[in-house]
N, C-alpha and C positions, 0 to 999 in steps of 0.2 A: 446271435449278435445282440450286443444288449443297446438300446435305444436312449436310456438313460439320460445322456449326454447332450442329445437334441431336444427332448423332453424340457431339459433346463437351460438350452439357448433361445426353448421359444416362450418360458419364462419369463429371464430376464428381458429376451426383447419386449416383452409387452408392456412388463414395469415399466422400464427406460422410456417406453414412447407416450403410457398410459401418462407416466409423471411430465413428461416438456411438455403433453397437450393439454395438461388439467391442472397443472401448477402455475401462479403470474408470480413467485418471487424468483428472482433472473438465477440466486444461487442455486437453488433446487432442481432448475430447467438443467443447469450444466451437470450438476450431479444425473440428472436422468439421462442426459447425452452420454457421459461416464457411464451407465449402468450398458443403453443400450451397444456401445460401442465395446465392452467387454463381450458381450453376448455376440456381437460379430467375430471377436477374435479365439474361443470357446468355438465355434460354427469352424471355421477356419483350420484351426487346431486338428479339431477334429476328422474331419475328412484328410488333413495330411496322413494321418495315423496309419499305419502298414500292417495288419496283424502278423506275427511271429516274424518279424524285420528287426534288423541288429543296424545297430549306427554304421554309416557308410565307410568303414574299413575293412580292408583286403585281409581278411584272417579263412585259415581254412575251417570245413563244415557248416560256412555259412551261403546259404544262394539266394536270400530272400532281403533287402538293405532297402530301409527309409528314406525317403528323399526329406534331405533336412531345409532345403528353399521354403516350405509353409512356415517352418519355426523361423528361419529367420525372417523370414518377410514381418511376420507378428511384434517382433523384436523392433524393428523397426517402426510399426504401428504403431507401436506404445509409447515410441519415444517421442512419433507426431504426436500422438494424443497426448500427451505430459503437455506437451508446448503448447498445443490448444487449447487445454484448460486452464494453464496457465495464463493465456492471453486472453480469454474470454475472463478469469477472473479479475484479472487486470480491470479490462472494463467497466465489470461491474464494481469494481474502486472507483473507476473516474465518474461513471452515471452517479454513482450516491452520492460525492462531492459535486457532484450539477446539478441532480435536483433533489436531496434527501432521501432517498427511499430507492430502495430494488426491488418494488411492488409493479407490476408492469401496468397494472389500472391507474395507480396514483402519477406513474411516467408519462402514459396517455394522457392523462386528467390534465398536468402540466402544461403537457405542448396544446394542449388545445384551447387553453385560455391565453399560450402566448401565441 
């Protein structure tokens, strides 16, 4: 069985989390959320996987069928995560019209003189 697969969900989790903790510009943080959250669903994926499983129709000389609930579950994941990022990049439109900058030192620097 090849490993491959987990090999590069613990990849990309490391990027995704390595970039939101070591990155201050708000855009970058959510692309690393995006990276790490792929890598969850890649984790996910994976384990639903059946080896030698046929999509869950009643045909003969089949006795081995994939449970399709992981793929759709993911399906659905994705579509939270769209709207997530969506709305976290929203945000970071409203922060730069409040205080210039999506640099989270310079956001800090900000509130703390007012």
């Amino acid at each position: 069985m090849s490993l491959v697969n987990y090999w590069v969900v613990i990849v990309l989790l490391m990027i995704g989390f390595y970039t939101v903790i070591t990155r201050g510009n708000l855009v970058k943080k959510i692309v690393g959320l995006n990276v790490f959250q792929v890598s969850v669903f890649m984790f996910y994926i994976s384990m639903g996987k059946v080896h030698g499983g046929t999509a869950p129709i009643a045909a003969e000389g089949f006795s081995v069928y994939a449970n399709p609930l992981p793929h759709v579950l993911i399906l659905t994941a994705i579509v939270v995560g769209i709207a997530t990022s969506a709305l976290g990049l929203a945000l970071v439109i409203r922060i730069y019209k409040a205080y210039g900058s999506i640099e989270e030192d310079e956001i800090q620097r900000q509130d703390a003189v007012n």
